[in-house]
C-alpha positions as a Markdown table, in Angstrom:
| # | Residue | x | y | z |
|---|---|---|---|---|
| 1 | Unk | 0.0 | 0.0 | 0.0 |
| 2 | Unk | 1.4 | 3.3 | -0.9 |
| 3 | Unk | -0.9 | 5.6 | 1.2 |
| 4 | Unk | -0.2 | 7.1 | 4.0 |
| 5 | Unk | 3.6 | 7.3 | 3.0 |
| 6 | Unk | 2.2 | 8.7 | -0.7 |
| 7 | Unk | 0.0 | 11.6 | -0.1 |
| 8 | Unk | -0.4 | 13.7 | -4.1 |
| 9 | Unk | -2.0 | 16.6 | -2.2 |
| 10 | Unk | 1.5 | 17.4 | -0.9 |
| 11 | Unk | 2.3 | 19.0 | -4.3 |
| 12 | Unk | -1.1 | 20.9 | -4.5 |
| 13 | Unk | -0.9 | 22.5 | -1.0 |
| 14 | Unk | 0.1 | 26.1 | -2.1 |
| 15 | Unk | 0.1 | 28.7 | -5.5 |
| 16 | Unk | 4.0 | 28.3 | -5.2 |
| 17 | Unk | 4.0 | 24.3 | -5.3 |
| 18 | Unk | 1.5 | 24.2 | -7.9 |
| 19 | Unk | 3.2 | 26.6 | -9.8 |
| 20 | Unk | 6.9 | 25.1 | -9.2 |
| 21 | Unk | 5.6 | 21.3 | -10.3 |
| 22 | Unk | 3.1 | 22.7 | -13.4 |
| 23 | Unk | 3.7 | 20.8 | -16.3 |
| 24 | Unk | 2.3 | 22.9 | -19.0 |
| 25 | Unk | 2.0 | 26.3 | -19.7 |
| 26 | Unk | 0.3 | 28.9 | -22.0 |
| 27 | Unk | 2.0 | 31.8 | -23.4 |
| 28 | Unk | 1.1 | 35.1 | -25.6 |
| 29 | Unk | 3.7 | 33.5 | -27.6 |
| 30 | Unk | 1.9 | 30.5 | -28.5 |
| 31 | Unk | -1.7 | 32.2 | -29.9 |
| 32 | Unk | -2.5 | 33.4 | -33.4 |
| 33 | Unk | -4.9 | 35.9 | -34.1 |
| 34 | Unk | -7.2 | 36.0 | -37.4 |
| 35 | Unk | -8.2 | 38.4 | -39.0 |
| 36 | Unk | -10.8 | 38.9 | -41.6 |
| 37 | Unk | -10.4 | 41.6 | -44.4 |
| 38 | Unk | -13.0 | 43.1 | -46.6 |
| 39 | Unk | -13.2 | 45.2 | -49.8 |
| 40 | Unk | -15.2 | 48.3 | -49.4 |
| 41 | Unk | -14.1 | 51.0 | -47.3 |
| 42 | Unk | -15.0 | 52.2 | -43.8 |
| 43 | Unk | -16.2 | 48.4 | -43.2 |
| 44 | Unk | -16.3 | 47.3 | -39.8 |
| 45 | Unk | -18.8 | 44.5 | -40.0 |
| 46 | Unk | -19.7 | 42.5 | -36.8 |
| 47 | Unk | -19.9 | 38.7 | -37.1 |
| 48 | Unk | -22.9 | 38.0 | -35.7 |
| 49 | Unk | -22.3 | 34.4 | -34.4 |
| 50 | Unk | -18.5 | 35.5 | -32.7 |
| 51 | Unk | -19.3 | 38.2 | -30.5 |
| 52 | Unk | -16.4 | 40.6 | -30.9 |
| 53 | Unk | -15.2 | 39.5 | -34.3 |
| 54 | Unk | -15.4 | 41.6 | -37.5 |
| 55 | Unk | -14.7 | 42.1 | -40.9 |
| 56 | Unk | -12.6 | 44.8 | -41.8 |
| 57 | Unk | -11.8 | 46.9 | -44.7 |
| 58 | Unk | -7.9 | 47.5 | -45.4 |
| 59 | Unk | -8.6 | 51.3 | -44.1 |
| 60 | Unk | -10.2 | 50.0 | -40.9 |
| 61 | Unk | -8.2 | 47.1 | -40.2 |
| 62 | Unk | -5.2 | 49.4 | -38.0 |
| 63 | Unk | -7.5 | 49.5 | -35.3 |
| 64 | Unk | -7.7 | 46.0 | -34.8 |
| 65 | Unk | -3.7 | 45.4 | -35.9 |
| 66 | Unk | -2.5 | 47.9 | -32.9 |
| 67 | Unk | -5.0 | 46.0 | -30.4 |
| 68 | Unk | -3.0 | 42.4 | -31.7 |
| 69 | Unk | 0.5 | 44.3 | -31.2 |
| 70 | Unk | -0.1 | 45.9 | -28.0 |
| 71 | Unk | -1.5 | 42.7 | -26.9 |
| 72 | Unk | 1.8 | 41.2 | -27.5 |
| 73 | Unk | 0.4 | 38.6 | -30.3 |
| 74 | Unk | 3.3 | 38.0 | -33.0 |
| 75 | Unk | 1.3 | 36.7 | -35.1 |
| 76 | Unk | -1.6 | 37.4 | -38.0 |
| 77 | Unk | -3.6 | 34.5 | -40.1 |
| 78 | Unk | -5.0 | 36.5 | -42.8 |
| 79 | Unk | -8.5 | 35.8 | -44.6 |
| 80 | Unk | -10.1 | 37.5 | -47.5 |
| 81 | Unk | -14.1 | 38.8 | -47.9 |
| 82 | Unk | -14.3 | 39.4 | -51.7 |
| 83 | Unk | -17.5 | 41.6 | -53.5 |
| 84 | Unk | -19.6 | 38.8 | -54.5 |
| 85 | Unk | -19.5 | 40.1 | -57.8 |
| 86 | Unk | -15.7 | 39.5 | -58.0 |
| 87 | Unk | -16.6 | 35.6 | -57.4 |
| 88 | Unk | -15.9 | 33.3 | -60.4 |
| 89 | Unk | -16.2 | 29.2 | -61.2 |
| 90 | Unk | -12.0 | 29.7 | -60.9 |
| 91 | Unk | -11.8 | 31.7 | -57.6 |
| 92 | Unk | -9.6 | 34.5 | -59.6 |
| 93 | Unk | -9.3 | 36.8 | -57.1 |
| 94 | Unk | -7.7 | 34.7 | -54.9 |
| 95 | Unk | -4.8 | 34.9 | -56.4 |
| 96 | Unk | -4.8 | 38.1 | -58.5 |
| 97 | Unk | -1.7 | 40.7 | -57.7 |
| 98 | Unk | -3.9 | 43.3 | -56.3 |
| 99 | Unk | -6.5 | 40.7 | -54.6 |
| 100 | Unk | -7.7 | 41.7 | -50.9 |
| 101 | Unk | -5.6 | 39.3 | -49.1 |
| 102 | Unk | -2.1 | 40.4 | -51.6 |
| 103 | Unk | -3.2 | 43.6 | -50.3 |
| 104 | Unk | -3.7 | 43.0 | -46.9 |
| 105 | Unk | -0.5 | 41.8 | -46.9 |
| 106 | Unk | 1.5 | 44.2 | -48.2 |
| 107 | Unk | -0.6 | 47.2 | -45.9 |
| 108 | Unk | 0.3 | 45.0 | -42.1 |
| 109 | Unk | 3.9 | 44.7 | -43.4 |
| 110 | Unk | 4.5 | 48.1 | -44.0 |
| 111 | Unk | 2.8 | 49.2 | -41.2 |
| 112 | Unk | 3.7 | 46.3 | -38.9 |
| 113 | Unk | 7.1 | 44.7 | -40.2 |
| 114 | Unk | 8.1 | 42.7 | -37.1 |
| 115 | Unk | 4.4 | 41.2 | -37.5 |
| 116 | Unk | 4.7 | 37.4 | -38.8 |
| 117 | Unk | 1.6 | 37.2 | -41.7 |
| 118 | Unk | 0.7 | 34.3 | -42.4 |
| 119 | Unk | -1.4 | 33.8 | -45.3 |
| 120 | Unk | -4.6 | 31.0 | -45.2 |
| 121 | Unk | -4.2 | 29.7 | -49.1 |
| 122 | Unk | -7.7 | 28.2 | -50.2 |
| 123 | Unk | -10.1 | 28.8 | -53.0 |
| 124 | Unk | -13.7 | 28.7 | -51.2 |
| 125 | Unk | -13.5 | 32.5 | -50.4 |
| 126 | Unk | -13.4 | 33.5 | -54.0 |
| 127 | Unk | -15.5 | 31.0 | -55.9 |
| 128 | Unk | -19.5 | 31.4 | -56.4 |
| 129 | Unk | -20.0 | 28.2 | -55.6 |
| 130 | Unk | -18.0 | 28.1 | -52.1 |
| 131 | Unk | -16.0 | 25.1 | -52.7 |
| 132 | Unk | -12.1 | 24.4 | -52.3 |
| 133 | Unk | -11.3 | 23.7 | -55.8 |
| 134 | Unk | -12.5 | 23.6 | -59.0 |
| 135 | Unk | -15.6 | 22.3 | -59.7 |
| 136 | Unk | -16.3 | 19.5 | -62.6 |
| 137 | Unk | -19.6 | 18.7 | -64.0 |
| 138 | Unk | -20.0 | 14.7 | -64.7 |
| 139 | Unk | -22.9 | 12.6 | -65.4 |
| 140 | Unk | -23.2 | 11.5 | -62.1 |
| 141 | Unk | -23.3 | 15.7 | -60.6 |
| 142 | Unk | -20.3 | 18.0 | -59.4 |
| 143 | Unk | -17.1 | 16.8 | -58.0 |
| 144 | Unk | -13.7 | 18.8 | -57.4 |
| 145 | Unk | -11.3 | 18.3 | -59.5 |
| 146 | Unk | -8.3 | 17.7 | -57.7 |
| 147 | Unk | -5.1 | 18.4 | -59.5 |
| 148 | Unk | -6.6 | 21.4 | -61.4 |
| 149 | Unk | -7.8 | 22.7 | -58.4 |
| 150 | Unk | -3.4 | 22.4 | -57.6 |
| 151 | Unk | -2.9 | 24.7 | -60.1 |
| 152 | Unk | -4.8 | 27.4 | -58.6 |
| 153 | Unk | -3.4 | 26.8 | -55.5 |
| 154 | Unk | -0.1 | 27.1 | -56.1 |
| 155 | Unk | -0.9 | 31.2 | -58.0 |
| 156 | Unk | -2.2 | 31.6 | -54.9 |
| 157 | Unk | 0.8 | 31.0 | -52.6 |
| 158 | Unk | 2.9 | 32.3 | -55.0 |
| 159 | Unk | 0.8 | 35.9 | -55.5 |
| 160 | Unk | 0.7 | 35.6 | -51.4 |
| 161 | Unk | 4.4 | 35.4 | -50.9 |
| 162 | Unk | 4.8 | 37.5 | -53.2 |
| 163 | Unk | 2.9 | 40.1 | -51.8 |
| 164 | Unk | 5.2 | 39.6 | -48.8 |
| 165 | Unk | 3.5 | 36.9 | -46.5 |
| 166 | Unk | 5.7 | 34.9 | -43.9 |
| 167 | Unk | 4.2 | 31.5 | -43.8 |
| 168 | Unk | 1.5 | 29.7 | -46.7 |
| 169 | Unk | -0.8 | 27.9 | -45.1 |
| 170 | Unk | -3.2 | 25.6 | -47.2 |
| 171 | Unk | -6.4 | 24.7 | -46.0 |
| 172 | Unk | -8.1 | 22.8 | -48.9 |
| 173 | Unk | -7.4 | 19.7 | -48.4 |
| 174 | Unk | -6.4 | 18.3 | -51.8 |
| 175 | Unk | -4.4 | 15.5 | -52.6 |
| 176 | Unk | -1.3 | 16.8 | -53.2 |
| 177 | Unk | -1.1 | 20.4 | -52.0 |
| 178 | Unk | 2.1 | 20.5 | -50.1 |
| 179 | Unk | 4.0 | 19.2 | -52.5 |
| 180 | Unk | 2.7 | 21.6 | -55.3 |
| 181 | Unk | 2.8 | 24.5 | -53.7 |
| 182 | Unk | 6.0 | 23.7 | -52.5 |
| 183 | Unk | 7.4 | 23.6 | -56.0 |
| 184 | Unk | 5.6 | 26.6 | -57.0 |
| 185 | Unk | 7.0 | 28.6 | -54.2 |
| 186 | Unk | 10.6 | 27.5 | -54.3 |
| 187 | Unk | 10.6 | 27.7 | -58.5 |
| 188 | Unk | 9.3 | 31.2 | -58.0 |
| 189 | Unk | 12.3 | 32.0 | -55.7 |
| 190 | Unk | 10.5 | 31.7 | -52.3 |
| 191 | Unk | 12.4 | 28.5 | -51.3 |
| 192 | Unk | 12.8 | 30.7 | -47.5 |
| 193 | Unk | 8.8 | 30.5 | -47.2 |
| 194 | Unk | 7.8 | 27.8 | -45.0 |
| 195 | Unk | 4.4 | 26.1 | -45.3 |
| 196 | Unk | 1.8 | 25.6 | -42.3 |
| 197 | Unk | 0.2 | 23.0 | -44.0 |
| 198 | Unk | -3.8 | 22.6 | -42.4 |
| 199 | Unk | -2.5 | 18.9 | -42.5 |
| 200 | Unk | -6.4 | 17.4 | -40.8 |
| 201 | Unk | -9.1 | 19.3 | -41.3 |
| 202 | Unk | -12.2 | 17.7 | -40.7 |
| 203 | Unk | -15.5 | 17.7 | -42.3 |
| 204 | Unk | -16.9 | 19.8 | -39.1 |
| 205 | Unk | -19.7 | 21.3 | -37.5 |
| 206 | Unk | -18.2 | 23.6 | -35.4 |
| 207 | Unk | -17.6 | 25.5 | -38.8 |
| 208 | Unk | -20.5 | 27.4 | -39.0 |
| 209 | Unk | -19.6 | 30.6 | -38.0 |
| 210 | Unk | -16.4 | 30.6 | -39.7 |
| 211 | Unk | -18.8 | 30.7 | -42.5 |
| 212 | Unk | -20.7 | 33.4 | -42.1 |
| 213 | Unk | -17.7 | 35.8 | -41.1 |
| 214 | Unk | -15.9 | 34.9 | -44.5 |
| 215 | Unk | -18.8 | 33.8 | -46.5 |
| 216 | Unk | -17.6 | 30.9 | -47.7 |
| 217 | Unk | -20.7 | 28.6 | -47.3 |
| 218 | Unk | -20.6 | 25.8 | -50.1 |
| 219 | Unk | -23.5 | 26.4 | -52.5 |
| 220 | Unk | -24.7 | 23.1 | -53.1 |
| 221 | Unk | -23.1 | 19.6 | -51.3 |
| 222 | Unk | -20.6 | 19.5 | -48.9 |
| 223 | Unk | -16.6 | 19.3 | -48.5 |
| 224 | Unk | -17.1 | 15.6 | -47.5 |
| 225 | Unk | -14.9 | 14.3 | -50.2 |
| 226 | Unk | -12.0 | 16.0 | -49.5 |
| 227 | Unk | -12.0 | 17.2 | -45.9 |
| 228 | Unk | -12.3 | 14.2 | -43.1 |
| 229 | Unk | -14.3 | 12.3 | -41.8 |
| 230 | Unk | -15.3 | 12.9 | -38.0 |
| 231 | Unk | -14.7 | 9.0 | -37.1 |
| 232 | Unk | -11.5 | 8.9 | -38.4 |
| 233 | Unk | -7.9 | 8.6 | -36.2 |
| 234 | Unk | -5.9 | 6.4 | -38.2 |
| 235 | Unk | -6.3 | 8.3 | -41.6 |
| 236 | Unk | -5.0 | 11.8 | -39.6 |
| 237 | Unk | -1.6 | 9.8 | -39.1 |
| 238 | Unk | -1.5 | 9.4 | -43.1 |
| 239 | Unk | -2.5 | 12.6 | -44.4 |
| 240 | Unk | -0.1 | 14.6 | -41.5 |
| 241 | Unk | 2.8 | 11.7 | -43.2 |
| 242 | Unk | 1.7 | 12.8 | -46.3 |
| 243 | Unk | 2.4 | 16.6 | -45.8 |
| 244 | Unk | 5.8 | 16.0 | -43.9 |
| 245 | Unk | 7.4 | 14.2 | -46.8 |
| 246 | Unk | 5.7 | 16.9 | -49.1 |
| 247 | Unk | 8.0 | 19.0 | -47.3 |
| 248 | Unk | 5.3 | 21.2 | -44.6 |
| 249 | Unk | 7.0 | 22.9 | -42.2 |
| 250 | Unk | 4.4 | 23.2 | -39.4 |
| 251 | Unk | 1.4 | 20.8 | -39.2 |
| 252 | Unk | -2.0 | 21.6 | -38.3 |
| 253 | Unk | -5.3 | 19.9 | -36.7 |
| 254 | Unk | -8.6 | 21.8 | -37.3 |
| 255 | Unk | -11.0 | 21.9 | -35.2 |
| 256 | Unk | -9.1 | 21.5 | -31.8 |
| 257 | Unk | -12.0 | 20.4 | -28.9 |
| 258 | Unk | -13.3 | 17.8 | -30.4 |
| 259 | Unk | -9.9 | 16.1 | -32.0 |
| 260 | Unk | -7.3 | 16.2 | -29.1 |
| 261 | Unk | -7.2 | 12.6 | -29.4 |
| 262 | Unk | -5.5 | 13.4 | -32.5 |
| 263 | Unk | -3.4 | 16.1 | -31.4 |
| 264 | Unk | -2.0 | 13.9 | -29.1 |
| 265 | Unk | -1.0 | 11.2 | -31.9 |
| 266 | Unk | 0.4 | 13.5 | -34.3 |
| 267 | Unk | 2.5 | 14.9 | -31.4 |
| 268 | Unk | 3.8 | 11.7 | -30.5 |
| 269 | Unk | 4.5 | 10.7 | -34.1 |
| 270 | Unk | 6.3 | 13.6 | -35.5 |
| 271 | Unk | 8.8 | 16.2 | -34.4 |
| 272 | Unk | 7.3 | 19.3 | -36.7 |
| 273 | Unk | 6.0 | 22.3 | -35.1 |
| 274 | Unk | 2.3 | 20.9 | -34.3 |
| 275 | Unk | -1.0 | 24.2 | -34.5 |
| 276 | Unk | -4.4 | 23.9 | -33.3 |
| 277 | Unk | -7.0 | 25.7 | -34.4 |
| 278 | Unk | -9.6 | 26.8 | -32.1 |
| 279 | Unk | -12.5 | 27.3 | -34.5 |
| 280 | Unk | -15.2 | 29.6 | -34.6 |
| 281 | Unk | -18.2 | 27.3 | -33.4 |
| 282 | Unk | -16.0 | 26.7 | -30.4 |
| 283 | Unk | -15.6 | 30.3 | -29.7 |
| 284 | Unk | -19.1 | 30.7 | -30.1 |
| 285 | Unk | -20.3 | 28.6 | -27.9 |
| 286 | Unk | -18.0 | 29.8 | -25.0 |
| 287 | Unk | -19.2 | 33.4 | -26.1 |
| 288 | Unk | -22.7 | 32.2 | -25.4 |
| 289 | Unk | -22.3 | 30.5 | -22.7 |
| 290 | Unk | -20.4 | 33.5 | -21.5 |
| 291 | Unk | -23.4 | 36.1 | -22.3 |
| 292 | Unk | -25.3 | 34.0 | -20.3 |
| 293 | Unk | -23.7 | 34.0 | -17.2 |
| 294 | Unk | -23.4 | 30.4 | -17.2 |
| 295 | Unk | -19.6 | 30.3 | -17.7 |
| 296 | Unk | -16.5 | 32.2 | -16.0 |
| 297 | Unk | -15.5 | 33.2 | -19.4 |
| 298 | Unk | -12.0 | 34.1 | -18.8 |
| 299 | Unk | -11.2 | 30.6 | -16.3 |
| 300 | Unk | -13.1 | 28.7 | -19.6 |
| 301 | Unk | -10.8 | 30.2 | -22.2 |
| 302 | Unk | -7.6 | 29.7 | -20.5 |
| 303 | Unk | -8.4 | 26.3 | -19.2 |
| 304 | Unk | -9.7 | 25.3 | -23.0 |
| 305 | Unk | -6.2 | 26.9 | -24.5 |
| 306 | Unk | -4.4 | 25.5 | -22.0 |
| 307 | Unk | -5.7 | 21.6 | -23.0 |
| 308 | Unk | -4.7 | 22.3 | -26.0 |
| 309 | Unk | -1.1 | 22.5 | -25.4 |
| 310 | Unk | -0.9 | 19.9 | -22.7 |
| 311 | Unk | -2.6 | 17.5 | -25.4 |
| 312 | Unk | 0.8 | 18.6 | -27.4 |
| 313 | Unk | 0.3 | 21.6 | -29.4 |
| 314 | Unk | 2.8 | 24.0 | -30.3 |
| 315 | Unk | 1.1 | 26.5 | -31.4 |
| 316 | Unk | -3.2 | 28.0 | -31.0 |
| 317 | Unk | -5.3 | 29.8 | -33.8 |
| 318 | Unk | -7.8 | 31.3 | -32.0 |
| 319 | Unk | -10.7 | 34.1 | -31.9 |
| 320 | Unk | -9.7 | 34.4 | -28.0 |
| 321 | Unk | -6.4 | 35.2 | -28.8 |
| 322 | Unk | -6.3 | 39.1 | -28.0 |
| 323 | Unk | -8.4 | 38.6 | -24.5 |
| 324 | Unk | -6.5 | 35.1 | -23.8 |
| 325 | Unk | -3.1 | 37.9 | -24.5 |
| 326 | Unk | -4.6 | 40.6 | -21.8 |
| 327 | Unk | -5.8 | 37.6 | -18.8 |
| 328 | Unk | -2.6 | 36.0 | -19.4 |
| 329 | Unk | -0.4 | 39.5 | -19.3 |
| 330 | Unk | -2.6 | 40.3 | -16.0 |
| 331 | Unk | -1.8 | 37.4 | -14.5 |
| 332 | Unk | 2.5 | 37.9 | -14.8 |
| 333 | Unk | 2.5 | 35.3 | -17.7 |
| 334 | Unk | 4.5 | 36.2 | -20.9 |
């Protein structure tokens, strides 16, 4: 018998002990804000469904940029909100020269230099019909045509890193994309620009408000042949494989709650930087819950970020990241 001589209160009795024997920890270091950028000018456009997030126009955007900075946040993921009348079949403006996210781009890096942009590289923002790639009729109905949907992809990364982003980071989910953009990016000079490759994305629910904020709602179907399936573990491992020996630099799980089981085996199977996004439905439903009075917001959000990194990320994409950067700077952590 191990009790009384083992007693595991001991190292719980006091803030110092606890503190002295914590084993993870979460940092302002470790969150990355998004931010959602919209043609037009003077737009400030609330999100209904993620209390305090908007869209913003590229001559509104500042004042959310100097509340990320003076948060202490190093880091920016970048989404686009074209006209709908500047959506096409081919998602054009995604990776036109002087397309709202190249834009975007180029304004936070001459404003905000020291500012690591990183740029989310998809196709669903800009096509009419809201899905990831290109869209081929056949006898049978639609499907998305993979490898010319790689095409596309890889102007886009290019046109982003061109336009002076830090880090690509695909989000589509088609066979193939690391490697291609990879290609793309290094045979267009850009060999230095690593790729944060959405690695297992998942055919989700929690997606919903994401949706609305960038209007990116598929207009007919679903992503359910190319993004995964929900009961799926062992086919993470694969895809995440897949990426590394494409050559991605950082690998991401998306959504985060729901899939820390994976999280977990992707950290104990690979050594690359591992990222977590926090997605919108999540937030929302904290935000709810919050409004309500049912939750301690700020003890929820921390305690939620927090299990992300003990269950082995590296890195957290999150809506909470500028009041998760205040609660932790309140409470003396960095």
């Amino acid at each position: 018998m191990t009790f009384p001589l083992t007693r595991h209160r001991r190292l719980r009795a006091s803030a110092a002990i606890r503190s002295l024997v914590q084993e993870n920890s979460l940092s302002v270091d470790d969150l990355i804000a998004p931010i959602f950028l919209a043609q037009g000018t003077g737009v400030r456009q609330p999100v209904v469904s993620m209390p305090g997030v908007y869209n913003w126009s590229l001559d509104t955007m500042e004042e959310e940029l100097a509340q990320i900075v003076a948060c202490g946040i190093r880091a920016v993921l970048v989404f686009g909100v074209p006209d709908a009348q500047e959506k096409d079949a081919l998602g054009t403006c995604a990776y036109h020269a002087e397309g709202i996210v190249q834009e975007g781009i180029r304004r936070i890096k001459r404003r905000y230099p020291e500012l690591l942009v990183i740029a989310d590289t998809c196709l669903c923002e800009f096509t009419d019909h809201g899905h990831c790639g290109v869209v081929r009729k056949e006898a049978g109905g639609a499907v998305i045509d993979n490898d010319a949907s790689l095409e596309l992809l890889v102007k886009t990364a290019v046109s982003q890193a061109e336009a002076g982003a830090d880090i690509i980071a695909p989000s589509n989910m088609m066979d193939g994309f690391v490697l291609s953009i990879r290609k793309g990016l290094d045979e267009a000079g850009y060999e230095h620009v690593p790729i944060m490759s959405y690695a297992v994305k998942y055919a989700s629910a929690y997606y919903g408000p994401f949706r609305e904020a960038a209007q990116s709602a598929p207009q007919f179907g679903d992503r359910k042949s190319y993004q995964m399936d929900p009961a799926n573990a062992r086919e993470a491992i694969r895809e995440a494989r897949s990426d590394i020996e494409e050559g991605a630099d950082f690998l991401m799980v998306k959504p985060g709650l729901a899939y820390l089981d994976i999280v977990r085996q992707l950290r104990e199977r690979f050594d690359a930087p591992l990222v977590v996004y926090n997605v919108s439905g999540e937030y929302a439903m904290i935000k709810a819950a919050a409004e309500q009075g049912w939750i301690d917001e700020r003890a929820v959000v921390l305690e939620t970020l927090l299990g992300m990194k003990r269950a082995g990320a590296d890195l957290i994409i999150t809506y909470h990241a500028k009041d998760a950067a205040k609660w932790l700077r309140e409470s003396g952590e960095r």
